[in-house]
C-alpha positions in Angstrom: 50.5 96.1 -49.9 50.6 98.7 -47.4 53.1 99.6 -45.3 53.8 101.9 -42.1 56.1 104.7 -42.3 58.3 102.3 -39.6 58.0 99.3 -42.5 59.0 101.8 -45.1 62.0 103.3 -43.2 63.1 99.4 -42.4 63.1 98.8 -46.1 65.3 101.6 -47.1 67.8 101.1 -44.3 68.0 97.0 -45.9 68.6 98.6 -48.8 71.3 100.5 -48.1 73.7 98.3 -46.2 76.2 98.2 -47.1 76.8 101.8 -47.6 79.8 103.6 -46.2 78.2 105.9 -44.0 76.2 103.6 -42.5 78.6 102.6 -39.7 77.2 100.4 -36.8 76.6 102.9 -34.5 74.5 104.5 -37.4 73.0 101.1 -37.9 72.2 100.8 -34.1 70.5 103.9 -33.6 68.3 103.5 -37.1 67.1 100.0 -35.4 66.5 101.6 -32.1 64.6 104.1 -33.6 62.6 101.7 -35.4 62.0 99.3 -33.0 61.3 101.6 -30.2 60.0 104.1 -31.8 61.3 108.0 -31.7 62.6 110.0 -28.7 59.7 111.9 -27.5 57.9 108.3 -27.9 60.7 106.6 -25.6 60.4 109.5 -23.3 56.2 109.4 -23.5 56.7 105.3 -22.7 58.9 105.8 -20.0 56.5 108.4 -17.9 53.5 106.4 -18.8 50.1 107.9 -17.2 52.2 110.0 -14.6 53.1 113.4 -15.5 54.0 114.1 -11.8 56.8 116.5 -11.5 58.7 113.9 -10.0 58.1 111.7 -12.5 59.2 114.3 -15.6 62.6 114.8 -13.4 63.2 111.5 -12.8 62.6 110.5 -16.9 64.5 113.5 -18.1 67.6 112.9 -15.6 67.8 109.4 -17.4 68.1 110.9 -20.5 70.2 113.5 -19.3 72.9 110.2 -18.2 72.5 108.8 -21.4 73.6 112.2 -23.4 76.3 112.5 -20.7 77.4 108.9 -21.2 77.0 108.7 -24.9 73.8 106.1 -24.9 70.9 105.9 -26.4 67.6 106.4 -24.6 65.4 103.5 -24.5 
């Protein structure tokens, strides 16, 4: 059967737990990542069909907060 590269990555990351290195903030961010997809794919989601200036600001000051308060972007 075929699978997406998303499938694929969700296979190996089954696989490996449990692995030491895979801590659950490790294990949090892989599932973010492949639920939601990557961060320029968050960041394209969140402006949507506006790329007003306001808009980019707005959407890059959210993920400013979230580096400056240790979260993830969603």
């Amino acid at each position: 059967p075929e699978l997406t590269v998303g499938q694929l990555w969700g296979e190996v990351l089954e696989q490996l737990q449990p692995h030491p290195w895979l801590t659950a903030d490790v294990v949090q961010t892989l599932q973010l990542i492949l639920q939601q997809g990557t961060l320029s794919q968050r960041i394209l989601r969140a402006v949507g069909d506006d790329l007003s200036p306001v808009m980019l600001r707005e959407t890059y000051r959210q993920l400013c907060d979230c580096l400056e308060h240790g979260r993830l972007f969603s």
